[in-house]
N, C-alpha and C positions, 0 to 999 in steps of 0.2 A: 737436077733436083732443086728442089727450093722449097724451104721448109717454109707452112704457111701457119696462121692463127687455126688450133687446135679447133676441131670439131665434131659434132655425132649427128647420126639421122635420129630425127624422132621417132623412128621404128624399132632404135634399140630396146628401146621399154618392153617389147614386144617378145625381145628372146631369154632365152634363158642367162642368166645372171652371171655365169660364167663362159658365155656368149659375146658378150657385150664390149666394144671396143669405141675407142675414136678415133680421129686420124689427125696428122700433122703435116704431109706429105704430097704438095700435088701432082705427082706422077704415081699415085695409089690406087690401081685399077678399081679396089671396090670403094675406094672414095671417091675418085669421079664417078662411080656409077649413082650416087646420091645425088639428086638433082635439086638443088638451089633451096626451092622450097622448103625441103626437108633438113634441112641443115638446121644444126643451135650451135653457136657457137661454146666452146669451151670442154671439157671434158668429161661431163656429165658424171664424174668420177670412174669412167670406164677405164679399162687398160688401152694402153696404145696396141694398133694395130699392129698384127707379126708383118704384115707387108712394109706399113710404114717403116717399122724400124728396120725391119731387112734394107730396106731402098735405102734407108739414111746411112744406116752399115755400111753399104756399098758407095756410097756418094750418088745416088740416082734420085 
């Protein structure tokens, strides 16, 4: 695990509001599925990811 500088796809805008997450965690399967491009850095004020924090929970 290794926790990286917080991020979100610019497609969250897209979902619904209580949808919307970012991520911290690079072993975050749907945050590597975000490819480079789409990335912003920071939190967009989104909640963190259940994956990420699960993974961080776990030390993964």
């Amino acid at each position: 695990m290794t926790l990286v500088t917080a991020f979100y796809s610019v497609n969250e805008a897209l979902k619904p509001a209580q949808n919307r997450v970012h991520h911290n965690n690079d072993a975050c399967p749907p945050g590597r599925d975000i490819p480079s491009w789409e990335r912003k850095p920071g939190t967009g004020g989104y909640r963190l990811c259940e994956d990420c924090q699960r993974m961080t929970r776990e030390g993964r």
